[in-house]
MARFI-310752 format. One record per residue: residue in three letters; y, z, x of N, C-alpha, C in turn. Coordinates in steps of 0.2 Angstrom, whole numbers, plus 5000, padded with zeros to 4 digits. Each point is the difference from the previous one (the first is absolute). Layout:
<pts>
ALAYZXYZXYZX/...
</pts>
This chain:
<pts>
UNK573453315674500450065000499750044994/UNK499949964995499650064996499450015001/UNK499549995005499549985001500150075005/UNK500550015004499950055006500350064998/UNK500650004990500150074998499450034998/UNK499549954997499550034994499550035005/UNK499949995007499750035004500450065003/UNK500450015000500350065003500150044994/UNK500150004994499850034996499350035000/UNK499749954997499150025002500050045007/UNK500150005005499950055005500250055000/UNK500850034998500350044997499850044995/UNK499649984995499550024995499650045002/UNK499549945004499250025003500150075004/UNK500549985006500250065003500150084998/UNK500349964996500250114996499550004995/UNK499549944996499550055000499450035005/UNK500149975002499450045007500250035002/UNK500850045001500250055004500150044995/UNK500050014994499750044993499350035004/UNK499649934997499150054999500050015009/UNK500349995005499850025006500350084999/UNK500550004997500350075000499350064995/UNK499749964995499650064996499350005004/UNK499849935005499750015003500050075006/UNK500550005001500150055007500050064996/UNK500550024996499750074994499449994999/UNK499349985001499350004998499750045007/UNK500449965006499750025005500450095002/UNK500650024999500250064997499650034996/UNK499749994995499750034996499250045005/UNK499749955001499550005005499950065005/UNK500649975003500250065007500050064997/UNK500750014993500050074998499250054999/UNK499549944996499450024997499650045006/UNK500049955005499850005008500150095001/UNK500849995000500250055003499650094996/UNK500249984996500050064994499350014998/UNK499549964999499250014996499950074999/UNK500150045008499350055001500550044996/UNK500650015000500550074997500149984992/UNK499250044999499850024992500250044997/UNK500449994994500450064996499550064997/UNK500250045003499650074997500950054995/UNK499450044994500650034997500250055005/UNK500450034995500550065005499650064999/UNK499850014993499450075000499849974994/UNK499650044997499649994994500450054994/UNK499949994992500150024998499550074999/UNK500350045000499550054996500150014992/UNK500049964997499850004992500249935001/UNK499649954996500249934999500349994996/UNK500549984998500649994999499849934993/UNK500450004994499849964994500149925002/UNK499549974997500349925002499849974994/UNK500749944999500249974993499549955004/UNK499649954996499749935001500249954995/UNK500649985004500049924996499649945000/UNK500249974994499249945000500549954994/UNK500549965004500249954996499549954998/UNK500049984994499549964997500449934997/UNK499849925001500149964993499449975001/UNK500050004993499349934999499450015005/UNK499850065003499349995004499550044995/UNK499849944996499350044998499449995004/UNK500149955006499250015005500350055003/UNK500250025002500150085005500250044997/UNK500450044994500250035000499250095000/UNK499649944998499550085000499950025005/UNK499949965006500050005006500350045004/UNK500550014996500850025004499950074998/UNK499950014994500050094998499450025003/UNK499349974997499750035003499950035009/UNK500249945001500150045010500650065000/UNK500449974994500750075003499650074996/UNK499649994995499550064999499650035004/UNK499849955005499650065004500450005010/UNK500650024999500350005006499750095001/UNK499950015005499950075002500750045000/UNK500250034995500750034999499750054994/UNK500350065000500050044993500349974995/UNK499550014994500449974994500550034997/UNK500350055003500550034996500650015003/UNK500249945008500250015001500249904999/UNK499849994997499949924999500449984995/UNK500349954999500649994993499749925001/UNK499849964995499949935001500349974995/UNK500549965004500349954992499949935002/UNK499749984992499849945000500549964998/UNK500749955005500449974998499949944997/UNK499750004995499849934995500349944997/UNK500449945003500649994996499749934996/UNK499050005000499749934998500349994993/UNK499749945001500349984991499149974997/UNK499650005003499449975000499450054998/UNK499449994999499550044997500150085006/UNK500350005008499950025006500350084994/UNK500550004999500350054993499550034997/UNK499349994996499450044996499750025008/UNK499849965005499550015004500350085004/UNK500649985002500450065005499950054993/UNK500249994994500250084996499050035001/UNK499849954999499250065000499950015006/UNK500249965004499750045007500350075003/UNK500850004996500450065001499650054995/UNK499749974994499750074994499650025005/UNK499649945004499450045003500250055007/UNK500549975003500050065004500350074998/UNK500249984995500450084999499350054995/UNK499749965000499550044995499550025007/UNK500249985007499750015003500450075006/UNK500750024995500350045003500649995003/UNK500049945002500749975003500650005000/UNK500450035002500849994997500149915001/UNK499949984993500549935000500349974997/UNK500549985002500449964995500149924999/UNK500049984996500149914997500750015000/UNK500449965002500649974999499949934997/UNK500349984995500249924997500550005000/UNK500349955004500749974996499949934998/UNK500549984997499749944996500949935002/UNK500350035005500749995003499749955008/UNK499650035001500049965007500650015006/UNK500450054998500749995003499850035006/UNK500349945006499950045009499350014999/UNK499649944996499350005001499650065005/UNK499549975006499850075001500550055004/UNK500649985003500450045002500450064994/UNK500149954994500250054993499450064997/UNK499349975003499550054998500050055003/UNK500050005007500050055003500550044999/UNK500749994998500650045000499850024995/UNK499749964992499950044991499550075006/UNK499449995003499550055002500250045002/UNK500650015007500250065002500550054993/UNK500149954996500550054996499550074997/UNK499349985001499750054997499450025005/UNK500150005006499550005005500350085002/UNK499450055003500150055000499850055005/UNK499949945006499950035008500449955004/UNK500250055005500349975007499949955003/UNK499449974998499749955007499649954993/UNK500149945000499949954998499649945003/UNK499249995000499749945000499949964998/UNK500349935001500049954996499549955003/UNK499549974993499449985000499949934995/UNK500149935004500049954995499349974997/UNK499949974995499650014997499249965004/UNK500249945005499649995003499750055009/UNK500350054998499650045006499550074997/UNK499650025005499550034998500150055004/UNK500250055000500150055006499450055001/UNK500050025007499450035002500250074997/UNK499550035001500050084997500450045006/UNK500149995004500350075003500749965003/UNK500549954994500549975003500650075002/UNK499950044992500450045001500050065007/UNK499450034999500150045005499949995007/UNK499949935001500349975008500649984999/UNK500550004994500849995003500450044997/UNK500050064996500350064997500350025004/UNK499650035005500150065007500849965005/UNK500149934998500549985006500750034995/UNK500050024995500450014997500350085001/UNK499750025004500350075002500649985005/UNK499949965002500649995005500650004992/UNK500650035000500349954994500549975002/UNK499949935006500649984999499349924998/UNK499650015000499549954999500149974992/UNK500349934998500049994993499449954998/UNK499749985005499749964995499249995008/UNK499549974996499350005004499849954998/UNK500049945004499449924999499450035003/UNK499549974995499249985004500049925000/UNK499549995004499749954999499549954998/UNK500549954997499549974995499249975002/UNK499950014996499049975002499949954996/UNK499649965001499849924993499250035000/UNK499849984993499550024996499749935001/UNK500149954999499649934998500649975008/UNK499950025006500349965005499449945002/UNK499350005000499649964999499849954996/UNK500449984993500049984995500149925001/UNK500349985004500549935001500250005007/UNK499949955001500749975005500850045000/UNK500249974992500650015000500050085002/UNK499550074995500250045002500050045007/UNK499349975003500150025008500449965004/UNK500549964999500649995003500650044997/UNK500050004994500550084996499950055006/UNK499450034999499750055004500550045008/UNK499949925003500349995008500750004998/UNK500449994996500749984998500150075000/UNK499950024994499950094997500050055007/UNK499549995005499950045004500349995007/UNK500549975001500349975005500850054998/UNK500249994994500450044997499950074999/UNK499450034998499950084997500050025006/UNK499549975006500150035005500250005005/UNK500249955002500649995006500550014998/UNK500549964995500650015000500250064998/UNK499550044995500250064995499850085009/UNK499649995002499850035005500550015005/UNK500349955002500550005006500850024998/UNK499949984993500850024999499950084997/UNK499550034999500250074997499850045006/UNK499750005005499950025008500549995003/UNK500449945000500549985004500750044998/UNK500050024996500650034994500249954996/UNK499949945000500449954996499949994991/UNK500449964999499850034993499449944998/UNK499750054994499449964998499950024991/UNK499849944997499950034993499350014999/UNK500250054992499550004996499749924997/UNK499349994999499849954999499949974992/UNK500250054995500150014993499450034999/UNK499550025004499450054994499750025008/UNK499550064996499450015004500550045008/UNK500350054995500550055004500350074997/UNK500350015004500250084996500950005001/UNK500350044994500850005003500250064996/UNK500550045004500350064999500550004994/UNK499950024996500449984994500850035000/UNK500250045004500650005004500249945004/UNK499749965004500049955003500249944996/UNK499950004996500149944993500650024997/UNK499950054997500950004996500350015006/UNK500150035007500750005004499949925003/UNK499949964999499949945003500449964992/UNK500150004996500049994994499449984996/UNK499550015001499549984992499849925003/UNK499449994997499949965000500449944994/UNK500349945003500349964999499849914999/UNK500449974997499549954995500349935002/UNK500450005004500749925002499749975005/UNK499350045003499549955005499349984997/UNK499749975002499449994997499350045005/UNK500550035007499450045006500450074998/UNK499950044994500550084999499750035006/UNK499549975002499450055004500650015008/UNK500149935002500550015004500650025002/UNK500349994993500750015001499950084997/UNK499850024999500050074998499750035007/UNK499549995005500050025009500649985001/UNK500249975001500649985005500750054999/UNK500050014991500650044998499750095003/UNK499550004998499750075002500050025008/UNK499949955005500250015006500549995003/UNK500449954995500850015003500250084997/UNK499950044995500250054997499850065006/UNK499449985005499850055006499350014998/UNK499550004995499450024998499549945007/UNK499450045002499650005004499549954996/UNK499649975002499349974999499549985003/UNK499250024998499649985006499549964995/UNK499849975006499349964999499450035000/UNK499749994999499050005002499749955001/UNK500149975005499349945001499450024999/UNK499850085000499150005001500150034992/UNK500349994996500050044993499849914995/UNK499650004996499849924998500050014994/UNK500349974997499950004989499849935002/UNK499550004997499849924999500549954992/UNK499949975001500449944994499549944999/UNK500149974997499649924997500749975001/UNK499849925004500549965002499849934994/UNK500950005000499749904996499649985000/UNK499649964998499449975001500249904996/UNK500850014999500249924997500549985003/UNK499949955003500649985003500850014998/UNK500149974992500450034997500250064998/UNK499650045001500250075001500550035006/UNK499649985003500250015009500649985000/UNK500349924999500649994999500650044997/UNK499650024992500650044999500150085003/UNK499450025000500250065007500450005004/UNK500049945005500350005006500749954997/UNK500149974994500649994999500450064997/UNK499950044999500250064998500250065005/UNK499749985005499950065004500749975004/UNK500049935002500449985004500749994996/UNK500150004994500549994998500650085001/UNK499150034995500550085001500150025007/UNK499849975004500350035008500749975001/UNK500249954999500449965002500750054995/UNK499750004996500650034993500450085004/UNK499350035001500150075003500449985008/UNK499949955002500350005006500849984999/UNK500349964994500550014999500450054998/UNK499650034997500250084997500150035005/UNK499550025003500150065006500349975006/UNK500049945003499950005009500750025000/UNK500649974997500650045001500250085001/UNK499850034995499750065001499650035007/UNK499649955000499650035007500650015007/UNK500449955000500449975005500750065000/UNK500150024995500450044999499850074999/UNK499550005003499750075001500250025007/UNK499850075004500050025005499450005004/UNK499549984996499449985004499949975005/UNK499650035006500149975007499849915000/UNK500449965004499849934999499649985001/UNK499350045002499349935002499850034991/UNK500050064997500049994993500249954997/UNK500550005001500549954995499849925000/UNK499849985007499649925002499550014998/UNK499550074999499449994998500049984994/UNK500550024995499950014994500249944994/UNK500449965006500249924999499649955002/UNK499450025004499549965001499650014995/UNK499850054998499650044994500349944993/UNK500650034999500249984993500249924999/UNK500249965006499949945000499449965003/UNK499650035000499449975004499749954994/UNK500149994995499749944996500749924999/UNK500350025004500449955002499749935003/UNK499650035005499449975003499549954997/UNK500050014993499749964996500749954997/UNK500550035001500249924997500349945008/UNK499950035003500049975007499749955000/UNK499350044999499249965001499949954995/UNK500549994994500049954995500549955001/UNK500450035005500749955005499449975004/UNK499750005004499650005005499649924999/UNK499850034994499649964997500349924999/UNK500549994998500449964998500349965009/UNK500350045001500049985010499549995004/UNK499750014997499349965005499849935001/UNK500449984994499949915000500249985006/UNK500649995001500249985005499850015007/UNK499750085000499650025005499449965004/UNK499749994995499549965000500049915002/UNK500549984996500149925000500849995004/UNK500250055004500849995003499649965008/UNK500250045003500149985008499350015002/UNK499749935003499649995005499850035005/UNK500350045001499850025008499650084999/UNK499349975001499650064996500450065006/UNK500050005005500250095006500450024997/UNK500649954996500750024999499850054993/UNK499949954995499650054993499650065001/UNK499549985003499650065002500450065002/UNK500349985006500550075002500750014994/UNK500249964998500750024995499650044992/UNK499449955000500050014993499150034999/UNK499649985003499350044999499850085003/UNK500249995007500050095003500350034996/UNK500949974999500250084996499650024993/UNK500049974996499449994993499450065001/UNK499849975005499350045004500150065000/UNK500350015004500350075005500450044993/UNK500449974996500550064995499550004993/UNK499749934998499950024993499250044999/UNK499749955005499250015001499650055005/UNK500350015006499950055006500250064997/UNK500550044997500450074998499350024994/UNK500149944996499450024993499450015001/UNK499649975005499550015003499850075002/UNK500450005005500150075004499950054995/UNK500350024995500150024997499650014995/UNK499649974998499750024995499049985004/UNK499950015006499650015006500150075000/UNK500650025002500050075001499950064996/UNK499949964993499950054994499550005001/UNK499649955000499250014998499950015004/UNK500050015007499550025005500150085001/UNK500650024995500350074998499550044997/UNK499949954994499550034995499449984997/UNK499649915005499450015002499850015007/UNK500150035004499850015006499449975002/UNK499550014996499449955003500049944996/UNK500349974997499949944994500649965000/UNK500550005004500649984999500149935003/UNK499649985006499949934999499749974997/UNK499650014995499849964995500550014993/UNK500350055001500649994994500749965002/UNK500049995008500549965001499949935000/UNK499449974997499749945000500549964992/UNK500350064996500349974993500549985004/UNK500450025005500649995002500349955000/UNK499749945000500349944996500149994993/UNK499650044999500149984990500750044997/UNK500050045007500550074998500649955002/UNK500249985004500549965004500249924994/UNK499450004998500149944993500250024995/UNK499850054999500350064992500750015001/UNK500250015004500750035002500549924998/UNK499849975005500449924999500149994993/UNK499350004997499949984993500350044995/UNK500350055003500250074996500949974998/UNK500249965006500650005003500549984994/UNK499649954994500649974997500150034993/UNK499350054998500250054995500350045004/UNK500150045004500350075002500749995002/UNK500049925003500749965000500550014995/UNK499749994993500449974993500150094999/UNK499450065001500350085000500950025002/UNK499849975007500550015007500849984993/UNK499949954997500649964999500150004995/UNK499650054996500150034993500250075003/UNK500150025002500150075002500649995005/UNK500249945003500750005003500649964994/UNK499649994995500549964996500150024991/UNK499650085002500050064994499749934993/UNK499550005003499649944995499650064995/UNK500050034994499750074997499349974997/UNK499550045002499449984999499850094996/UNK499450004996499750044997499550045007/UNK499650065000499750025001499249975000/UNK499849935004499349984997499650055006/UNK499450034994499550045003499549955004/UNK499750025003499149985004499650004997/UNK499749954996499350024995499450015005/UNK499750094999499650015001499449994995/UNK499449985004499450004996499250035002/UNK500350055002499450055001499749985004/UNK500249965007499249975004499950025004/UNK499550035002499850035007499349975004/UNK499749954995499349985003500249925000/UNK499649955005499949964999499949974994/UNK499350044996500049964994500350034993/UNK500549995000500550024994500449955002/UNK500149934994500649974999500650014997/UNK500449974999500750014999500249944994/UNK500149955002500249974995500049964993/UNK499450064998500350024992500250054998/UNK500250045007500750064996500349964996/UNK500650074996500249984997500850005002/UNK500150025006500550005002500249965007/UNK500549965000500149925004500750014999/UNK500249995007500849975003500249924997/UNK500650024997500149934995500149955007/UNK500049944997499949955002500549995004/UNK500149955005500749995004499849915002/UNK500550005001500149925005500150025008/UNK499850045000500249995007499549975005/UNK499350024996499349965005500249935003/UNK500349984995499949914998500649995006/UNK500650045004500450005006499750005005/UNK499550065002499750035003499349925001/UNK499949984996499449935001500649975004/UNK500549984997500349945003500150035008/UNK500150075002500150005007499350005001/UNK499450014998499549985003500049955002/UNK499949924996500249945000500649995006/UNK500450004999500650025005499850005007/UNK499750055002499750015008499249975000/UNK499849984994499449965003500249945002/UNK500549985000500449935002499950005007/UNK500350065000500250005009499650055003/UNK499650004998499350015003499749955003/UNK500049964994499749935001500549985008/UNK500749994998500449975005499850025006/UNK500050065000500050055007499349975004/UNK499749994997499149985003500149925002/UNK500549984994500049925003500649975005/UNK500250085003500649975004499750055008/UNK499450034999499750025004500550085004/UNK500350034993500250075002499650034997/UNK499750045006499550024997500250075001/UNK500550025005500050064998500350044994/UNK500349954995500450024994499550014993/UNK499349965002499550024995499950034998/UNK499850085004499750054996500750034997/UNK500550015004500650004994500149964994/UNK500149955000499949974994499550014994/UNK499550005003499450024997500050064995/UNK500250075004500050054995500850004997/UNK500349975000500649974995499549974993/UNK499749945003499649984993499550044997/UNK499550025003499550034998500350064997/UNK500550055002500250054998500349994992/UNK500449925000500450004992499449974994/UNK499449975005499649964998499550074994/UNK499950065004499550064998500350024996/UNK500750035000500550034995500049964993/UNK500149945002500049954992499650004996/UNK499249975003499350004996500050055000/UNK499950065003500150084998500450044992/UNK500649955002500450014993499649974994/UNK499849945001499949964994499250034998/UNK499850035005499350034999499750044992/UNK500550044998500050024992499949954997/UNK500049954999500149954996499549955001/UNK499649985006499449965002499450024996/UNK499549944999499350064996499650035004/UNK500049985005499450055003500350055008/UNK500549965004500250055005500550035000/UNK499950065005500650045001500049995007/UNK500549975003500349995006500250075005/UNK500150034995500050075005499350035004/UNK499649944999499550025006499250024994/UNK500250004995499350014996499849974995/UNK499549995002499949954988500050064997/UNK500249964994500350054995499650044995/UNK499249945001499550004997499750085002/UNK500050074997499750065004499349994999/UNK499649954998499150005003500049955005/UNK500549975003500049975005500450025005/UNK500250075001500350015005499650065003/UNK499949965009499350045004500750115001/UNK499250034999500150064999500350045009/
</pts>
């Protein structure tokens, strides 16, 4: 008897999670179609300015002394008049980054520049609190915000000013680009991750009319747009998001540019990448509490309102896939009757969690390498192992953000890499330590069992599944522990820069 509750439970379980990830999977294949549908209807502005119009540039700053010269210098030679230029340098470092940014600000002002240093020494509403201290004293309509690891081409401005004639337009993404996408493993699979998102999903939902966010940099927004939305706001960890969503619930317009590209430098440390992406998905989850009621309670037509709830819970997905994880044992080592598994438990797996992903992130790149895109669809398992492996940091985000668990603001330590031979870890800036690797080994360990099981019970169709189960927690964890080893960096490089080929 108890032998036949604990199985109807576990089916119970296993069942509604795969009709979860089947559900996020069918919104990929939505996503797709939309993309499909909408590609060729490229946004053109409404007219041109006839006088260009003042723009403030934001440039939130902590602790980046390998970028920060980076940063102004490119924002110095944007093709724009300089007197029409307002540059603030929002500086909240507590680090040497403080002397470095003050001389690079004497240098360009000796070069002309309107620019201004802001310090705070409060940190309050981290970079969300900077940006709001900036506008207090910002003194044009349209507002550029530039994080410190991007390098913006010179004519960003004057390919996205002009969309602002329209004035119901509040805010303009471009699209991000990676400087050091070549650098690693880890980051050419960042790469495909990043680009599956800027361009498919950000493409199809601002084409489609549905909502879409700002990405937090490497954009422009109408500084009416911001106070009538209320201001940038600090109770999320993505202000980037919740501040689109309240702007287009308020009526304000947004478009995208896929063919507009600021480039950026991507992670390059496994431990980086984690807190990135555990921050990106908590603050999603928080903003979805806050708004989706809001959303619902709006008069916006209903395929908005479904898009916007697959949008804002879409990282649920990840704690599914750490449920998933855990259910699988049984799957594995339950019922003998390989047709009956196969069909109950292998196709669906296939079809919702691996088929949707696939497709999808195939269709980027064949988007935007047209001739080279099957040889960039060859990471596509490492990508498909990253994710898995992603599942049970991004999981503990989901469950800190549904259970108001209050975390700080951790930044991305960037380190200025854009060539193969530049190493990294003897920066001086490093994502503090965690336990969580040594969970993530144990699920290595965990699925190498039934690995083993699976080959020795002759279910062979379960293997490659299982496999990127293992392989994926197995990459994440030596990745993590990778700072701390003497000679490798598991993100795909020695760390050694005379020994990493050019």
């Amino acid at each position: 008897m108890q032998g036949s509750l604990a199985s109807i439970i576990w089916t119970i379980c296993y069942m509604s999670v795969l009709i979860g990830l089947s559900a996020y999977g069918i919104h990929r294949y939505v996503i797709i179609y939309l993309f499909l549908k909408h590609r060729k209807r490229g946004a053109v502005p409404a007219g041109h300015f006839d006088q260009l119009p003042k723009v403030t540039m934001q440039l939130p700053i902590f602790n980046e002394v390998y970028v920060v010269e980076r940063l102004l210098r490119s924002v110095s030679e944007i093709d724009y008049p300089k007197e029409l230029l307002q540059i603030q340098v929002l500086d909240d470092s507590t680090d040497d980054t403080r002397a470095l940014t003050s001389s690079c600000v004497a240098e360009l002002q000796g070069r002309g520049f309107n620019v201004e240093l802001i310090h705070r020494t409060d940190r309050t509403g981290f970079k969300a609190g900077a940006l709001e201290t900036g506008l207090a004293s910002a003194d044009s309509e349209f507002v550029c915000i530039l994080d410190a690891d991007f390098v913006p081409n010179p004519d960003l401005l004057k390919k996205t000013i002009h969309f602002f004639t329209d004035p119901k337009i509040g805010m303009i993404q471009t699209r991000w680009g990676h400087l050091n996408r070549g650098y690693s493993l880890l980051t050419r699979v960042q790469a495909m991750f990043l680009d599956g998102h800027l361009l498919l999903e950000q493409t199809a939902r601002s084409r489609s009319g549905r909502f879409f966010n700002f990405n937090g940099t490497a954009g422009l927004w109408r500084r009416s747009c911001i106070d009538e939305a209320g201001g940038w706001q600090h109770d999320t960890l993505t202000e980037d998001l919740d501040l689109s969503y309240r702007a287009q619930l308020a009526g304000w317009k947004f478009i995208f540019l896929p063919d507009v590209i600021t480039p950026a430098e991507l992670p390059v440390d496994m431990n980086g990448f984690k807190s990135q992406q555990h921050r990106w998905t908590k603050g999603s989850i928080q903003t979805c509490k806050k708004l989706l009621p809001t959303v619902w309670r709006s008069q916006l037509p209903l395929m908005i309102k479904i898009e916007a709830t697959a949008h804002l819970t879409s990282n649920f997905a990840y704690l599914l896939l750490a449920c998933l994880c855990v259910l699988l044992h049984p799957s594995t080592g339950g019922p003998q009757n390989t047709w009956i598994r196969t069909l109950l438990l292998d196709v669906p797996i296939f079809l919702t969690a691996s088929v949707s992903v696939a497709v999808f992130y195939i269709c980027a790149q064949r988007e935007l390498h047209p001739r080279t895109w099957m040889k960039e669809i060859l990471l596509l398992p490492a990508l498909l192992a990253l994710g898995v492996g992603l599942s049970i940091n991004n999981a503990r985000a989901v469950l800190e953000a549904v259970f108001n668990h209050k975390s700080d603001f951790a930044r991305t330590p960037k380190y200025g890499i854009e060539r193969k031979t530049q190493p990294w870890r003897s920066c001086k800036y490093m994502p503090l330590k965690s336990l969580l690797p040594l969970a993530e080994m144990a699920f290595a360990l965990y699925f190498s069992y039934f690995v083993w099981f699976a080959i020795q019970h002759g279910q062979w169709i379960s293997v490659p599944f299982l496999a990127m189960f293992q392989i994926g927690f197995l990459y994440v964890s030596l990745s993590s522990f990778s700072r701390w080893m003497p000679r490798w960096n598991f993100g795909g490089e020695r760390a050694d820069a005379a020994t990493i080929p050019a």
